[in-house]
C-alpha positions as CSV (number, residue, x, y, z in Angstrom):
1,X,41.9,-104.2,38.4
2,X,40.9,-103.8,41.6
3,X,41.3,-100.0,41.6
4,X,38.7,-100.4,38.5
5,X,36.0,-101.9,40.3
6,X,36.3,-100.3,43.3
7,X,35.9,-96.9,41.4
8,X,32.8,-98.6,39.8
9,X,31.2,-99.3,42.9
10,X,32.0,-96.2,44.5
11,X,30.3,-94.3,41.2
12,X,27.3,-96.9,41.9
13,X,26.4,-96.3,45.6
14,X,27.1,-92.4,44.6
15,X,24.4,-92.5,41.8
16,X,22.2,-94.8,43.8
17,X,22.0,-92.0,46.6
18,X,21.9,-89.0,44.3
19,X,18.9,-87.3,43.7
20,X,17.3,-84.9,40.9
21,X,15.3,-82.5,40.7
22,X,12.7,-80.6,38.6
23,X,13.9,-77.3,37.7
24,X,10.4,-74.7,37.5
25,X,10.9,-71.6,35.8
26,X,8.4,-69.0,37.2
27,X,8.1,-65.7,36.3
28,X,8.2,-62.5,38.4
29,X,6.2,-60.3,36.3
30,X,2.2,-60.9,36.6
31,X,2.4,-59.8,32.2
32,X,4.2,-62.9,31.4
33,X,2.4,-65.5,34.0
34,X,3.7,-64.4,37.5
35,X,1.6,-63.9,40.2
36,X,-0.2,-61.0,40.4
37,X,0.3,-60.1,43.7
38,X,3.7,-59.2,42.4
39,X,2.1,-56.5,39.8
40,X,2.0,-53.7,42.9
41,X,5.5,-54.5,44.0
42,X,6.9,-54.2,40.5
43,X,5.4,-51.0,39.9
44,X,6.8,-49.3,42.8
45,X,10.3,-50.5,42.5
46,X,10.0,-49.0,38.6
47,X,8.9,-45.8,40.0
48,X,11.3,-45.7,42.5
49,X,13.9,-46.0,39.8
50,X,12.7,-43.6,37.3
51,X,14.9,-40.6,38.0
52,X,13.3,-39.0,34.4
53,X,11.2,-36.1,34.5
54,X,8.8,-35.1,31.5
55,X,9.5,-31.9,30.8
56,X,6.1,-30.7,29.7
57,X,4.6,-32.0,32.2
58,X,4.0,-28.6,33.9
59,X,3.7,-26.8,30.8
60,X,0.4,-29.5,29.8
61,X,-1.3,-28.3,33.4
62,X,-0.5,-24.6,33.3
63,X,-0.9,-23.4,29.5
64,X,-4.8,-24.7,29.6
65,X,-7.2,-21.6,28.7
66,X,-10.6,-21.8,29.7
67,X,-11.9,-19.8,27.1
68,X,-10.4,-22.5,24.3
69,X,-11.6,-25.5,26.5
70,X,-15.3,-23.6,26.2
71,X,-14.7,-22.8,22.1
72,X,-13.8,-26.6,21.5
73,X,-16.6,-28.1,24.2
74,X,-19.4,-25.6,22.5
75,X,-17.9,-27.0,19.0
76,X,-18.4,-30.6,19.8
77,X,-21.9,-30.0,21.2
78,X,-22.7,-28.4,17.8
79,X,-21.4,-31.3,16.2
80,X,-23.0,-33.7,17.8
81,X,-26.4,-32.1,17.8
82,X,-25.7,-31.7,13.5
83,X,-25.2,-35.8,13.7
84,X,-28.4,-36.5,16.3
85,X,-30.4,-34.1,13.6
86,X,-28.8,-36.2,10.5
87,X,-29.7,-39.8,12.1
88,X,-33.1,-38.7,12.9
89,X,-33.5,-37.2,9.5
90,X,-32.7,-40.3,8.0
91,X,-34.7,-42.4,10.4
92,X,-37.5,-39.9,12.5
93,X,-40.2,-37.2,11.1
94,X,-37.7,-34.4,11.1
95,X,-35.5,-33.1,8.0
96,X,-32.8,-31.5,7.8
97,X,-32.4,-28.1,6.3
98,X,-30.0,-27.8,3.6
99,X,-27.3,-25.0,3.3
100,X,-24.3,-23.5,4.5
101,X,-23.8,-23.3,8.5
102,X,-21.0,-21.6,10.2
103,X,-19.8,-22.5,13.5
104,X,-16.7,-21.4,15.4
105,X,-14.0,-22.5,13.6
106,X,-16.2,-25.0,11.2
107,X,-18.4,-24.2,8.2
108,X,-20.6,-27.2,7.3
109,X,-22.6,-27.7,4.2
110,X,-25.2,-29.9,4.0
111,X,-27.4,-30.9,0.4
112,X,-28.6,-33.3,-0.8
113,X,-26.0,-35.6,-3.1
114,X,-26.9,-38.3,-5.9
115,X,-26.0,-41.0,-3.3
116,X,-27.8,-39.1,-0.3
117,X,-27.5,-36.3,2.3
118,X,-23.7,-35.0,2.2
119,X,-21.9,-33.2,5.0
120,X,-18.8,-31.8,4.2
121,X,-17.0,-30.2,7.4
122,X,-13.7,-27.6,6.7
123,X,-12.5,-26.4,9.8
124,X,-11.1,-23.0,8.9
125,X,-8.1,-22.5,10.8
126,X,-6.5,-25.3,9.5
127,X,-8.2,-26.2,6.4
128,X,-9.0,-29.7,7.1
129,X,-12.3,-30.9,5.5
130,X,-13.8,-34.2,5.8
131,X,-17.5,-35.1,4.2
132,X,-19.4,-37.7,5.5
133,X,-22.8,-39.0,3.0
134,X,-25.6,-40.6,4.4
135,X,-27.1,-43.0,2.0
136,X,-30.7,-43.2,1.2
137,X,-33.1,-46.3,1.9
C-alpha cells in the first residue's frame, strides 16, 4: 500500500510540474499562408533542382521568320481596322461597303443579313471560318 501511494504522489508532483504546449502549424510556402518572404527562397531552391531541359526551347527562339511575323502582324492590323470600320458603322456616320475582300491568308465577306451586318472570315490555308453578325438597333 505504501508502494501505491507513493507512486501516486510521485505521478502528482510530476504532473504538477509538467507543462504543455501549443503545437502551431505554419506553412513554408507563401501559396498556402507562409510568409512571403519565403516565396524568393522557394523559387531558387526549385530551380536549382530542376535538372530538365525543354527541348524546344531553342528550336521556339531560332525557327522565327521575320517575314511570317510581318504576314500575321499586317493580318491582324487588317482585322482590326475591318472591326473599328464595323463598330463605327453600326454606331458613327460611316458604312461599310459590302462584298468580298481578300486579305493574306483571309477572304472576308461582308452583306447585309436578315438579323444585321454579317462577317464571315475563312482563312484559306486552313479552312477555318468563323462569322460574326452585328445586330441592328
Amino acid at each position: 500500500m505504501k508502494r501505491l501511494l507513493f507512486t501516486l504522489a510521485c505521478l502528482i508532483l510530476f504532473a504538477a510540474g509538467s507543462q504543455a504546449q501549443d503545437f502551431v502549424y505554419r506553412p513554408t510556402n507563401p501559396a498556402f499562408g507562409g510568409d512571403t518572404f519565403n516565396y524568393q527562397w522557394l523559387l531558387n531552391s526549385a530551380t536549382a533542382q530542376n535538372n530538365l531541359e525543354d527541348p524546344d526551347a531553342e528550336l521556339g527562339r531560332s525557327e522565327r521568320d521575320p517575314l511570317t511575323d510581318f504576314q500575321q502582324d499586317l493580318n491582324r492590323r487588317i482585322l482590326s481596322d475591318l472591326s473599328r470600320s464595323l463598330v463605327s458603322s453600326q454606331f458613327g456616320e460611316e458604312g461599310l461597303e459590302e462584298g468580298v475582300f481578300e486579305v493574306g491568308l483571309f477572304q472576308i465577306e461582308v452583306f447585309q443579313g436578315a438579323d444585321g451586318v454579317s462577317i464571315t472570315i475563312l482563312d484559306t490555308s486552313t479552312g477555318d471560318q468563323t462569322t460574326v453578325t452585328v445586330p441592328e438597333f
